[in-house]
FINUKOL-7439 format. One line per field, with one value per residue (C-alpha): residue in one letter; x, z, y; residue number from 0; chain. Coordinates in steps of 0.1 Angstrom, whole numbers, plus 5000, padded with zeros to 4 digits. Layout:
residues N
type = (a  ...)
x = (X  ...)
z = (Z  ...)
y = (Y  ...)
seq = (NUM  ...)
mol = (A  ...)
***
This chain:
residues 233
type = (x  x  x  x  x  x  x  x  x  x  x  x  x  x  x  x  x  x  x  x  x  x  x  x  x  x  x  x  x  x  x  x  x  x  x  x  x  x  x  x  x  x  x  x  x  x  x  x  x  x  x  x  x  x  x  x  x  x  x  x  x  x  x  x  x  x  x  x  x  x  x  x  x  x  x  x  x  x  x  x  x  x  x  x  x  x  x  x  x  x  x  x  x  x  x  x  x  x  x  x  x  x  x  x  x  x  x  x  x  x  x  x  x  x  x  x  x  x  x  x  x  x  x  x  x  x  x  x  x  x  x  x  x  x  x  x  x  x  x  x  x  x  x  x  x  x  x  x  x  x  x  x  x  x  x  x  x  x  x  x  x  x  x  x  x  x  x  x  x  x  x  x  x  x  x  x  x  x  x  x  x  x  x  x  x  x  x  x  x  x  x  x  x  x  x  x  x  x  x  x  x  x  x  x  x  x  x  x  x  x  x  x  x  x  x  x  x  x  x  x  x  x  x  x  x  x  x  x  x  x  x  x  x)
x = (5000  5030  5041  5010  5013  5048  5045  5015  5030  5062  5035  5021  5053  5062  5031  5035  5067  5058  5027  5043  5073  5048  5030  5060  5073  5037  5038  5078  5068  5037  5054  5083  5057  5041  5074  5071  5030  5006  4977  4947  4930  4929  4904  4896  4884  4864  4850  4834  4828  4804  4791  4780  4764  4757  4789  4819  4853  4880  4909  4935  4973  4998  5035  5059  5072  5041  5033  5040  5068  5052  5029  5055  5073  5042  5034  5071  5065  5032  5030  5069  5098  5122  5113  5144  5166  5140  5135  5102  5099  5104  5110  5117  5084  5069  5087  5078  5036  5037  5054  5023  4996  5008  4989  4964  4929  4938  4965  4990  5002  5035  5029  5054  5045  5056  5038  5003  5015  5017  4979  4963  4981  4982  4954  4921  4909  4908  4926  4941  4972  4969  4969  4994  5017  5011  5015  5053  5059  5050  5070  5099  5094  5084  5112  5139  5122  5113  5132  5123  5107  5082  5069  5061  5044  5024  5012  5000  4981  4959  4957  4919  4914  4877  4845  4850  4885  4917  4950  4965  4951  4916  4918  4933  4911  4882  4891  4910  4901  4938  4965  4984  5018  5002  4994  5009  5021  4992  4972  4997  4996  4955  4954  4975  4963  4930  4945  4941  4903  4893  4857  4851  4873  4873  4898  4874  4854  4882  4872  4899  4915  4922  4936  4957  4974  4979  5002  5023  5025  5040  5063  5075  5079  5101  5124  5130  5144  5116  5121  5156  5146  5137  5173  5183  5157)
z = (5000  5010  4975  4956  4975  4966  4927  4924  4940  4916  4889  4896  4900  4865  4848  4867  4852  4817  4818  4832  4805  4781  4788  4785  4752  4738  4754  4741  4700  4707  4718  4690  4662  4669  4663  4626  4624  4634  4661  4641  4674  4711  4736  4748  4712  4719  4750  4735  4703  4723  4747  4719  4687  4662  4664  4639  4658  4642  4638  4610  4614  4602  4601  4628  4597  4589  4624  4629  4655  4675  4681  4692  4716  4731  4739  4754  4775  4790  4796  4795  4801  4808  4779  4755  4792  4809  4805  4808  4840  4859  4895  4898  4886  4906  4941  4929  4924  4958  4972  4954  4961  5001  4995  4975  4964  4929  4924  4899  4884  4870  4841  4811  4776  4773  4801  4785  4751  4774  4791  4757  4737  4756  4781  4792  4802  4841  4871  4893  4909  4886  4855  4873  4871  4835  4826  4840  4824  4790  4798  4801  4768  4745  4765  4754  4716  4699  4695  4712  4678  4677  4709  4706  4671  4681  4714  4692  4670  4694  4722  4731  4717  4722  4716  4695  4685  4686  4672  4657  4622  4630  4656  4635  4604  4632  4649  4625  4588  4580  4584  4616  4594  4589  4627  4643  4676  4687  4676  4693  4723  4721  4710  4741  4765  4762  4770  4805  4801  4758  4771  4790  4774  4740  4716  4695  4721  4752  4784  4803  4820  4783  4778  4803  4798  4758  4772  4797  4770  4752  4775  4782  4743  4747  4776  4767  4735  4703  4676  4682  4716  4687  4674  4710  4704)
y = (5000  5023  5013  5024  5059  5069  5058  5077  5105  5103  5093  5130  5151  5134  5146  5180  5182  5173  5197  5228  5225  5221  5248  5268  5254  5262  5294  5299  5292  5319  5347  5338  5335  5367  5383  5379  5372  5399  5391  5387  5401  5402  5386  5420  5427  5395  5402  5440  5423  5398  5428  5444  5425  5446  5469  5466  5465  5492  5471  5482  5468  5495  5487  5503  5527  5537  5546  5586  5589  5614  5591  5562  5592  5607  5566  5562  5601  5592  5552  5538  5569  5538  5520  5517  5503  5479  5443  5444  5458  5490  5484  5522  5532  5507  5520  5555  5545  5527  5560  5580  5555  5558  5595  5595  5583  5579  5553  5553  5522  5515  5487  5489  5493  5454  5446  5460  5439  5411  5416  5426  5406  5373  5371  5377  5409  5410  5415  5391  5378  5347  5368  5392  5359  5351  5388  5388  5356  5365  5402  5386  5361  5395  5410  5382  5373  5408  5441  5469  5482  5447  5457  5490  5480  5459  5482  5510  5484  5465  5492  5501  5540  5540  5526  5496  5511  5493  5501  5537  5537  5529  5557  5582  5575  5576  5608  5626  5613  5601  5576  5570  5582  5618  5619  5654  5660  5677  5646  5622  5635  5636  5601  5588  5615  5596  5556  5554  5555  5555  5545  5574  5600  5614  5621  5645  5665  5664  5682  5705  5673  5654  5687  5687  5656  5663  5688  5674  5645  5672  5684  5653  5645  5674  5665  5630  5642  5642  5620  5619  5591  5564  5559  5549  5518)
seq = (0  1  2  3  4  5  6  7  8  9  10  11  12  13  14  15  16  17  18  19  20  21  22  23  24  25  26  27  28  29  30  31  32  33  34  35  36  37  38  39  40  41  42  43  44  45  46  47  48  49  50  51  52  53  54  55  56  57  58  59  60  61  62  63  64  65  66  67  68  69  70  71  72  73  74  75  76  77  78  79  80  81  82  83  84  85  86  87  88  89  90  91  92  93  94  95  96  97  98  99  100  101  102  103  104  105  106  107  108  109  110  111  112  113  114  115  116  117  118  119  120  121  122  123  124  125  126  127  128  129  130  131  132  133  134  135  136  137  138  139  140  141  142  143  144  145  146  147  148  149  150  151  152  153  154  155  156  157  158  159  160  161  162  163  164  165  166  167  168  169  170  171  172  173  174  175  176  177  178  179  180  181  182  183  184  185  186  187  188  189  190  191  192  193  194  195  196  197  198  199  200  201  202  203  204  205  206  207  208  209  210  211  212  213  214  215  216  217  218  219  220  221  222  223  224  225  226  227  228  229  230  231  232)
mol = (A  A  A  A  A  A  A  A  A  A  A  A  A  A  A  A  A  A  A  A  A  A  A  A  A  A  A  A  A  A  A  A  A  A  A  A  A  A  A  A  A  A  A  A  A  A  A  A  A  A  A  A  A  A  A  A  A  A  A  A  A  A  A  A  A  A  A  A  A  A  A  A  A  A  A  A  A  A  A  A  A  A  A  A  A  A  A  A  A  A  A  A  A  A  A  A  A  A  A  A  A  A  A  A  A  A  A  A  A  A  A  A  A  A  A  A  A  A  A  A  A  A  A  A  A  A  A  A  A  A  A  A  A  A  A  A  A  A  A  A  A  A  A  A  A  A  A  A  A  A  A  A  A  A  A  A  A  A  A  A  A  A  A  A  A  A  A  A  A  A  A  A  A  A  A  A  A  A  A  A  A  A  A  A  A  A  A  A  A  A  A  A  A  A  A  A  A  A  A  A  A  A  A  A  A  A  A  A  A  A  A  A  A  A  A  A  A  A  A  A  A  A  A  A  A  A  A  A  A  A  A  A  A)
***
């Protein structure tokens, strides 16, 4: 009987093994695939696609060249200033948003552009220490397998913009009737001004607070060097 116990037991652990590196082989050729193959959508493009029936999800890939680079700057100067040195994640901007969130009601959070590839890209749409797990695991894999300049394209082509509007070329065709080359700076910074909430903010009628951000966008587009930040990627 004390037989039966301890080959089941190794039994298990062996399975455990075999399923757990399987998981990450599957999880390896994933990440490497969608180096080269575009994401023909996410599962939060699901999940509003399914909340709402008879609407058309915006969804237009655009190359990283054909991508304005104010746009790609204004993204690094709002969401990611330590973008071209991490490896996926910023333990300084984390200690600096737990030193925020100590004083105030509002709480700042401290996830890498990578890091929101990994979440939108990757998994479900939710929060949860088991997700929060998977996100840092497929960080690090995006982190190890694409160039900086993958990772960037594929943020600003499934990122939520608003309603039903993923990606920068359906939001700049939507909001400003043209291609997300042609964006300006002033559109840029509108465009990423409105990320932390696209559902409730608007890119086309922003209130005083949408405002606000597109400037400090702006200024920090400015101090982290323009244009002239991309070469360093």
């Amino acid at each position: 009987m004390e037989f039966n116990k301890q080959e089941t037991k190794e039994k298990l652990k062996k399975w455990t093994l075999r399923i757990l590196l399987g998981y990450l082989a599957l999880s390896f050729i994933w990440v490497l695939t969608y180096r080269w193959v575009n994401p023909p959508g996410t599962f939060l493009m699901l999940s509003r696609k399914f909340s709402s029936e008879n609407a058309k999800i915006r969804y237009d890939w655009v190359d990283y060249e054909n991508i304005s680079s104010y746009l790609k700057v204004c993204a690094v100067a709002s969401e990611d200033q330590n973008f071209s040195d991490h490896t996926g994640v910023d333990f300084d901007a984390i200690e600096k948003a737990m030193e925020y969130n100590k004083n105030h009601k509002k709480k700042r959070g401290a996830s890498t552009i990578t890091q929101q590839v990994a979440k939108n890209v990757f998994l479900w749409p939710s929060r949860s220490f088991v997700r929060k797990i998977f996100e840092l695991q497929f960080t690090f894999m995006i982190e190890m397998l694409w160039p900086k300049e993958r990772v960037m394209e594929v943020y600003l082509n499934v990122i939520e913009m608003g309603p039903m509007t993923f990606g920068a070329e359906a939001a700049a065709k939507r909001y400003f009737r043209k291609s997300a080359s042609k964006l300006s700076l002033e559109e840029s910074a509108l465009l990423i001004a409105i990320l932390p909430s696209p559902l409730k903010w608007s890119a086309t009628k922003p209130g005083p607070y949408v405002i606000k951000r597109q400037r400090w966008i702006i200024r920090q587009y400015r101090m982290i060097g323009g244009t002239q930040y991309l070469k360093d990627l």
